[in-house]
C-alpha positions in Angstrom: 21.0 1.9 59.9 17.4 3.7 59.3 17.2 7.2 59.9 14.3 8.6 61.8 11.2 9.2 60.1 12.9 7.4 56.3 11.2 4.8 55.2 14.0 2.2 54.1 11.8 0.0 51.6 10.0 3.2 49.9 14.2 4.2 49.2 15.1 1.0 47.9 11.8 1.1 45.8 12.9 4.5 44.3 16.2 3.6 43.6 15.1 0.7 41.3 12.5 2.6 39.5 15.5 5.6 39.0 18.0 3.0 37.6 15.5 1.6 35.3 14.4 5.0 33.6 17.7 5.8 33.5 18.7 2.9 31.3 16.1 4.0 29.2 16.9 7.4 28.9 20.6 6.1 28.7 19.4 3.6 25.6 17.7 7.2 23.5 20.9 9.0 24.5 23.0 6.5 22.8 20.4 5.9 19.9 20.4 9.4 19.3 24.3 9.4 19.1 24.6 11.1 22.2 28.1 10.2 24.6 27.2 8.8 27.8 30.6 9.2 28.8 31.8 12.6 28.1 31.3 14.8 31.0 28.6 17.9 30.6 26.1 19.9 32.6 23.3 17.3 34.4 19.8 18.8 36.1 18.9 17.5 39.6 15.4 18.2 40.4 13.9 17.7 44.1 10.5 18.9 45.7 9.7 19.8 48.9 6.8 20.7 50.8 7.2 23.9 52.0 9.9 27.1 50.5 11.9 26.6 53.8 12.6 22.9 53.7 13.3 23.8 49.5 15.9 26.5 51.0 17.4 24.3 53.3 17.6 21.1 50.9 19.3 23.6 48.3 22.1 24.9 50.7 22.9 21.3 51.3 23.1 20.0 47.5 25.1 23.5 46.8 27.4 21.8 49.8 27.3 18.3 48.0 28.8 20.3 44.8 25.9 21.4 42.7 25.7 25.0 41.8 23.6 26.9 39.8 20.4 26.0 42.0 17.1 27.5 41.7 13.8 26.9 43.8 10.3 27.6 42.1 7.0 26.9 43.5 4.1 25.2 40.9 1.1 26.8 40.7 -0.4 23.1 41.3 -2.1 21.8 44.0 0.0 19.0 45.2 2.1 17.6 48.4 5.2 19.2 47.0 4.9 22.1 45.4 8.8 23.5 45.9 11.2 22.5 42.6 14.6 22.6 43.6 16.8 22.4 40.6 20.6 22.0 40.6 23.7 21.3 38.4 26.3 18.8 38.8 28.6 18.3 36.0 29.3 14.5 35.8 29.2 11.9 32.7 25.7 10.5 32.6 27.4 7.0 33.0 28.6 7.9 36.2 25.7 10.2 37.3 23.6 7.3 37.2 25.7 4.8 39.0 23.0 3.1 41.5 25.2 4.0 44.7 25.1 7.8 43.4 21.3 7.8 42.8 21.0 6.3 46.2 22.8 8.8 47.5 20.1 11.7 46.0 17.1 9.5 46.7 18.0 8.9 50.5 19.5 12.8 50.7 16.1 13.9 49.3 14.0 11.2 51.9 16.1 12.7 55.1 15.0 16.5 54.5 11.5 15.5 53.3 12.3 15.7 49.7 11.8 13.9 46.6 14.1 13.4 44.4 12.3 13.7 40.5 15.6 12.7 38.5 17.9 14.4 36.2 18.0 16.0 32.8 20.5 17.3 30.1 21.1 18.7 26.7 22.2 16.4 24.2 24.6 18.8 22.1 26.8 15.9 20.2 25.4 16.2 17.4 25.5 19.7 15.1 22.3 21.2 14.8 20.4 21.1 11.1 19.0 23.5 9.6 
């Protein structure tokens, strides 16, 4: 069932174009060595509109598990200037499970969010010098 005010096909558009940059960025992590398996430290990032929707949407991921959350606002003029970042520890394999990015795309739709997508360090491999 729709929720008021999400737009259903704009979620289902988002999740496909998160699933297929994240088989891309799966594809460099393995190419790079990296181990999509082993669990580590991923970055959510959202944007809001305004620093109360940011503070509201980071009390509910710190809820949904992620911790170490931040909100900055970009010096840039644009529809969403609040950046919500979070941490989740997951393996990538399973962070990016469709049904899990749904879950962030729609939570992000529902407060008026975007959700941006994820980040981490790839630390497999020793460093050179």
């Amino acid at each position: 069932m729709d929720s008021p005010g999400v737009d259903e096909s704009a979620i289902q558009q988002d999740v496909v174009a998160h699933t297929q940059r994240n088989a891309a960025l799966i594809e460099n992590i393995n190419s790079r060595g990296g181990d999509a398996q082993r669990e580590r430290s991923i970055d959510c990032f959202f944007h809001t509109r305004t620093e109360d929707d940011a503070i509201s949407l980071s009390r509910l991921l710190q809820s949904r598990g992620l911790h170490e959350i931040s909100i900055l606002q970009s010096s840039d003029e644009d529809q969403h200037p609040w950046t919500v970042q979070g941490s989740i520890m997951s393996s990538v394999s399973d962070f990016v499970d469709p049904s899990r990015v749904e879950h962030f795309v729609r939570l992000a739709a529902e407060h008026g969010a975007l959700y941006d997508g994820w980040g981490t360090l790839l630390d497999e491999l020793p460093p050179t010098i």
